[in-house]
C-alpha positions as CSV (number, residue, x, y, z in Angstrom):
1,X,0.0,0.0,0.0
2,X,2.6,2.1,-1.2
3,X,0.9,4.6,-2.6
4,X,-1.7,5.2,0.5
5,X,1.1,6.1,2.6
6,X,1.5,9.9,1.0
7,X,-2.1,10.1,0.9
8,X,-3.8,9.1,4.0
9,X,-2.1,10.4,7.1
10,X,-2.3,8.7,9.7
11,X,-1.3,11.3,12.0
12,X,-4.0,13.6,11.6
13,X,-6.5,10.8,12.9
14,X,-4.4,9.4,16.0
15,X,-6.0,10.3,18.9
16,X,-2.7,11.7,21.7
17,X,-2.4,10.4,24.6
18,X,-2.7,13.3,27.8
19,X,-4.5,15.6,25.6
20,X,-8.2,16.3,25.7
21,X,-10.2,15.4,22.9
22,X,-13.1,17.7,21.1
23,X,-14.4,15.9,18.0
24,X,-15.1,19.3,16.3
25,X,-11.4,19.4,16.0
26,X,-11.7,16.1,13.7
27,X,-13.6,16.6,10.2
28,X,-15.7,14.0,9.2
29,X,-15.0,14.4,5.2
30,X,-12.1,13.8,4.1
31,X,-10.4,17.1,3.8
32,X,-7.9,16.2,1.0
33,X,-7.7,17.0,-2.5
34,X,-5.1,14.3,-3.9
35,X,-7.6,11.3,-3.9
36,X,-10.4,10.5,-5.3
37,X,-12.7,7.7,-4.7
38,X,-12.1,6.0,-8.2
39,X,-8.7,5.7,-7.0
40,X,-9.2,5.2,-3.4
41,X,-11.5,2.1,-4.1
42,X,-8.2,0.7,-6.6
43,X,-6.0,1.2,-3.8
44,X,-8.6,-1.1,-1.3
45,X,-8.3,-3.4,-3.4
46,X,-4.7,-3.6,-3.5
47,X,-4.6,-3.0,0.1
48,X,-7.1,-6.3,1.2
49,X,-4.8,-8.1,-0.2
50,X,-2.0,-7.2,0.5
51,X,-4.0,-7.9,4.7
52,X,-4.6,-10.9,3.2
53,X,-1.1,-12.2,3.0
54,X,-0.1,-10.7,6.2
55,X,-2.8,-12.3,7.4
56,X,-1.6,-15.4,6.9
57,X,1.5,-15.0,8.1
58,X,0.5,-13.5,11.5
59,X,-1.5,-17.0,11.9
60,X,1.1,-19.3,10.8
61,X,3.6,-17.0,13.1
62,X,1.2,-17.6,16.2
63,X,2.9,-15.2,18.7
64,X,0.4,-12.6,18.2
65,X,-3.1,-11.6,18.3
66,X,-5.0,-8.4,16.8
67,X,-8.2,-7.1,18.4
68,X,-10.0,-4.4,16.1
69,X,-12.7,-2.4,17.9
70,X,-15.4,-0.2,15.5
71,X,-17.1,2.4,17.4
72,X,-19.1,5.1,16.0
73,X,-22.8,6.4,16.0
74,X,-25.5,4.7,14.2
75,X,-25.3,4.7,10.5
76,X,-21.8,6.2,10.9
77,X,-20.8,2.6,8.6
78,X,-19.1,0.0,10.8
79,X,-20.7,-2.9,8.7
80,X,-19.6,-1.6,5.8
81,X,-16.2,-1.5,6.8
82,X,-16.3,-4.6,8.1
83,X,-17.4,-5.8,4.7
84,X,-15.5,-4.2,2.9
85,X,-12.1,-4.2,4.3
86,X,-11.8,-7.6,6.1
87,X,-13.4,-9.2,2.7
88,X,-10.1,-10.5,2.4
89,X,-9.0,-12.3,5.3
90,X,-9.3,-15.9,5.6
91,X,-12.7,-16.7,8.3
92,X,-10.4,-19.7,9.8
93,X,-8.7,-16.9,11.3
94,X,-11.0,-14.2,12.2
95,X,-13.8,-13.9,14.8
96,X,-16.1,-10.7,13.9
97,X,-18.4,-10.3,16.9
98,X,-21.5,-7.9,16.7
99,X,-21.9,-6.2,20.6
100,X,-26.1,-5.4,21.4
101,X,-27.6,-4.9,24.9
102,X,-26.4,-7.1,27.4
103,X,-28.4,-10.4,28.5
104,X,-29.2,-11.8,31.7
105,X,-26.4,-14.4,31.6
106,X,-24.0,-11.6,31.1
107,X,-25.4,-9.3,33.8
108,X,-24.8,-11.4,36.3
109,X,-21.2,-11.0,35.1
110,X,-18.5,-8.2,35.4
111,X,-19.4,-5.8,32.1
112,X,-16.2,-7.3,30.1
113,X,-16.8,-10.8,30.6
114,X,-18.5,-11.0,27.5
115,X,-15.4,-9.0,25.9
116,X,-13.3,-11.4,27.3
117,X,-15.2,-14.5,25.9
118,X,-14.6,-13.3,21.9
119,X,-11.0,-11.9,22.4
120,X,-8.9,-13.4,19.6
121,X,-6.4,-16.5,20.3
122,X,-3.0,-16.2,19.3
123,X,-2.7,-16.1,15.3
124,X,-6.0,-14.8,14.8
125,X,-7.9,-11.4,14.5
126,X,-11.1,-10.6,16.3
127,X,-13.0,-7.6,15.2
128,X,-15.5,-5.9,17.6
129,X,-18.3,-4.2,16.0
130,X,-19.5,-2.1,19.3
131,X,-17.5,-3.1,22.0
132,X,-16.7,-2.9,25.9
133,X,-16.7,0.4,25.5
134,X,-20.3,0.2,25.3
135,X,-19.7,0.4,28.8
136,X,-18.9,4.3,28.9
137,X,-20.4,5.6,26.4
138,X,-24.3,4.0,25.8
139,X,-24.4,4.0,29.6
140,X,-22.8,7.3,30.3
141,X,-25.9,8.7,27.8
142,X,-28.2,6.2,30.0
143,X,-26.8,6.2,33.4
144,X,-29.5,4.2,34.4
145,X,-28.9,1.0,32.5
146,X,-25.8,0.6,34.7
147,X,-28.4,-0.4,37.9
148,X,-29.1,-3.5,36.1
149,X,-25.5,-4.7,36.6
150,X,-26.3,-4.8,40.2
151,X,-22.6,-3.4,41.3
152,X,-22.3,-3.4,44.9
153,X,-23.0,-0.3,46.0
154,X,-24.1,1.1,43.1
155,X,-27.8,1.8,44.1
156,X,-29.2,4.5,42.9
157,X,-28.3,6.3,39.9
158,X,-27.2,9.5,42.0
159,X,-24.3,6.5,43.3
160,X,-22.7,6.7,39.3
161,X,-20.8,10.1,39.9
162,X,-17.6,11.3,38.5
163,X,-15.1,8.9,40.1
164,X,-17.3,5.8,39.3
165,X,-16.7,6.6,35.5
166,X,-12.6,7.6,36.5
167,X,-12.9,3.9,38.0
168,X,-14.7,2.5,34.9
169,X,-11.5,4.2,32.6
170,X,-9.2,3.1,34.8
171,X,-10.5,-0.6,34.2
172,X,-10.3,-0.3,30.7
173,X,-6.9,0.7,30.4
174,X,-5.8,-2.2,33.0
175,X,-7.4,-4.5,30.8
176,X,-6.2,-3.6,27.5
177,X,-3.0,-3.2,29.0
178,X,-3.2,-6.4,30.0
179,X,-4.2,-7.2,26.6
180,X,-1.1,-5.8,24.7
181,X,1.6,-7.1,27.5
182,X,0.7,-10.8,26.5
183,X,1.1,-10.2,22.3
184,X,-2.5,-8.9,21.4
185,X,-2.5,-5.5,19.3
186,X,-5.2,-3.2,19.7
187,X,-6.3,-1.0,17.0
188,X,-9.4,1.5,18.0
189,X,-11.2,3.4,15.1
190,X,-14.1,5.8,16.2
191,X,-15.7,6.4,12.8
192,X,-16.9,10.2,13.1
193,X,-19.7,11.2,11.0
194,X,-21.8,14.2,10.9
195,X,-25.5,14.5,12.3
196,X,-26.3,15.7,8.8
197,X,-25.1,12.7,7.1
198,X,-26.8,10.2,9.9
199,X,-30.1,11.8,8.7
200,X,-29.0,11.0,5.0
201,X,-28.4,7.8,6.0
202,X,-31.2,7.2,8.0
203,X,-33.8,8.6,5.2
204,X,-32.2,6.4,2.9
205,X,-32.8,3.3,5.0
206,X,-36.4,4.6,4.8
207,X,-36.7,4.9,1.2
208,X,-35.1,1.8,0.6
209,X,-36.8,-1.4,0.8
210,X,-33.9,-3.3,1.0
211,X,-32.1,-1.2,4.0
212,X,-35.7,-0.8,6.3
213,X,-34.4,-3.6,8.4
214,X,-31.9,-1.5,9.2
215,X,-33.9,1.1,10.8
216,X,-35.0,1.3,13.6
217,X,-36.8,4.1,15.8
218,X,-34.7,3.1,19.0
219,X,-32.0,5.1,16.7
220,X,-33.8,7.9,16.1
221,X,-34.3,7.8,20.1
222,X,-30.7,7.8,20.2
223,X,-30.2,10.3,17.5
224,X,-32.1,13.0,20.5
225,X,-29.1,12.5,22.6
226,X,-26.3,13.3,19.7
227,X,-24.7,16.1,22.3
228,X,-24.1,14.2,24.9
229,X,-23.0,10.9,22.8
230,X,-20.2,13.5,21.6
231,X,-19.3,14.0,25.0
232,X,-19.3,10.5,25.8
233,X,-16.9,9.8,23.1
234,X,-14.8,12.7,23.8
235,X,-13.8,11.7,27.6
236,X,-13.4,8.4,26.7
237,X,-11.4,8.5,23.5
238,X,-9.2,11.2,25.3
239,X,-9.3,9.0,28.7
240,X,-8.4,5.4,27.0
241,X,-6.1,6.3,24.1
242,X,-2.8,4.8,24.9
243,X,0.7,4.3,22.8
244,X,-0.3,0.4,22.9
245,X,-3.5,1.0,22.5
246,X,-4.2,3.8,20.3
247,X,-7.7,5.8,19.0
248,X,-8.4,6.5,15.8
249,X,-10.7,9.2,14.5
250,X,-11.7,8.7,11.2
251,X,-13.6,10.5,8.6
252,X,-17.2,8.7,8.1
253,X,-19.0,11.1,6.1
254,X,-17.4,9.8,2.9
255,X,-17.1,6.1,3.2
256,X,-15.0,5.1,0.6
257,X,-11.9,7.5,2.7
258,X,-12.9,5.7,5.7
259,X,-12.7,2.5,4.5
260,X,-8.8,2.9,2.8
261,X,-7.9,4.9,5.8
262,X,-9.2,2.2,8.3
263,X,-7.5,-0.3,6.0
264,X,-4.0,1.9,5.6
265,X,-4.1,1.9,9.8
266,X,-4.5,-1.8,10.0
267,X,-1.6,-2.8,7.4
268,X,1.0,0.0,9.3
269,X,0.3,-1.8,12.4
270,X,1.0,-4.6,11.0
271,X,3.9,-4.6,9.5
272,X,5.2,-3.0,12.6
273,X,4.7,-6.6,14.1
274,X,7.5,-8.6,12.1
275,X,5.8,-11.3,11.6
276,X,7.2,-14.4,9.4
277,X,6.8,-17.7,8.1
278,X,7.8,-20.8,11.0
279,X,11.7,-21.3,9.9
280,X,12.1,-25.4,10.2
281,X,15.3,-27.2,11.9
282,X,18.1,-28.7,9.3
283,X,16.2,-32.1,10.6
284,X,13.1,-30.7,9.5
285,X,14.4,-30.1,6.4
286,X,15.4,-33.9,5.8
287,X,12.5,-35.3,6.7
288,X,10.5,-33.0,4.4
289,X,13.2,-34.0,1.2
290,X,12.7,-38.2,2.5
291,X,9.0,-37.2,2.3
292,X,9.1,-35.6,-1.3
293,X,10.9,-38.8,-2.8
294,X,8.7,-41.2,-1.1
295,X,5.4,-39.0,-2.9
296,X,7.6,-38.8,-5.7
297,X,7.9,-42.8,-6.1
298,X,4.2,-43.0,-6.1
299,X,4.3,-41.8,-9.7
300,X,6.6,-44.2,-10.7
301,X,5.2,-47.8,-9.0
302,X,2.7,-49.4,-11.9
303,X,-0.6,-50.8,-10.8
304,X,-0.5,-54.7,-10.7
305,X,-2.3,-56.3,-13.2
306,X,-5.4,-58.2,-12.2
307,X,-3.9,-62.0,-13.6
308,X,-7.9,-62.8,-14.2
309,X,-8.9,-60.1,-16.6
310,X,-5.9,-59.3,-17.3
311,X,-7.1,-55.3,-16.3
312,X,-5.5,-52.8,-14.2
């Protein structure tokens, strides 16, 4: 992805750790004027497979793990980059995993259990679509959601102040830190689109027969609370962004950007990593060449002839 690297910088959507985050700071077009989506859509292309192959080495390497988390408003186009930039990696090695409201079973767990339960093994790539940070942003909107997790001590909604949420961070980072000390990467892409284009999107889903399942009115119940959603992601992106475990803020308003720039993000990462083929012992080697002349002689043994019909 040669060519992506003078156009999409990365830079300009890396979230800093220590510094506070204001999304208005962050377009959500793409700002540029050296790309164009003909040519950003050839360069996808070239750049899923070129995942593809590193791909395959990370999971015949087997030292480390990748954990992609997509977080974003509704309509902002997390399925479609999960479609359209993962298209290429091999499903024996991936694990996407779709995050909704938590169920009973999982309540009566700590809020990352779940998390936990789809993390990837080591080799493989799990993508997060919605994630544990569901946990500080849906419930920060919604404080009241967090009483059904029956935390001890944790009442009454006036008990979820300030240094519960500090807490809640605090957890978060420990975890992924955790995460990233044992050989899993974490890549964190909040995909910022505009209130404008979410109604765009949503009236489209309207329109269009084929995208009303994707509407709902519990989004446009959602859409009411865009201010404080902005918030939400504000404190948290600027709270959990670490150098091991870094935020994104992407572009969403034009899709095909967000797409190569999401896919640009993932490939640097990886090829940070070093990964390579298994190298195999001298001994190895032998028995592999004893192996290829013992196949080889198949070839050459005739078939005995059947002394009755005189056929093969």
């Amino acid at each position: 992805m040669s060519k992506v690297n003078e156009k999409v910088l990365v830079k300009d959507h890396q979230v800093i750790p220590g510094k506070k985050v204001k999304l208005k700071d962050f377009s959500t077009k793409y700002l540029g004027k050296t790309l164009t989506k003909q040519e950003a859509e050839k360069m996808l292309e070239v750049g899923r497979k070129h995942l593809a192959e590193v791909q395959d080495e990370l999971y015949a390497h087997n030292r480390y793990s990748v954990l992609i988390i997509l977080q974003a408003m509704d309509a902002a186009g997390k399925d479609g980059a999960v479609k359209h930039i993962m298209s290429g990696f091999n499903p024996l090695g991936v694990r996407v995993c779709s995050f909704k409201a938590p169920n009973s079973t999982e309540l009566d767990h700590d809020y990352l259990w779940r998390h936990q339960l789809a993390l990837p093994a080591r080799g493989e790539i799990a993508i997060h679509n919605r994630s544990h940070y569901e946990n500080v942003l849906v419930t920060k909107v919604h404080p009241e959601w967090i009483l059904n997790e029956n935390i001890p001590g944790i009442e009454s909604v006036k008990k979820i102040d300030d240094k519960f949420w500090d807490d809640r961070y605090k957890q978060i980072r420990r975890f992924e830190k955790n995460l990233t000390q044992n050989g899993t990467v974490i890549l964190k892409f909040f995909l910022h689109v505009s209130k404008k284009e979410q109604k765009k999107r949503f009236l489209e889903r309207i329109d269009d027969p084929t995208k009303n399942w994707k509407f709902s009115l519990s989004d446009l119940k959602e859409r009411a609370h865009w201010d404080e959603y902005q918030k939400a992601y504000e404190k948290a992106l600027a709270e959990t962004t670490t150098d091991d475990a870094p935020w994104f803020v992407i572009p969403a308003d034009d899709k095909w950007y967000a797409r190569l720039a999401i896919a640009e993000i993932i490939s640097r990462e990886f090829s940070k990593l070093k990964v390579s083929y298994p190298k195999v012992s001298p001994t190895q080697k032998e028995d592999l060449q004893k192996a290829k002349v013992q196949l080889m002689a198949e070839d050459e043994v005739k078939p005995k002839e059947n002394k009755k019909t005189g056929k093969e």
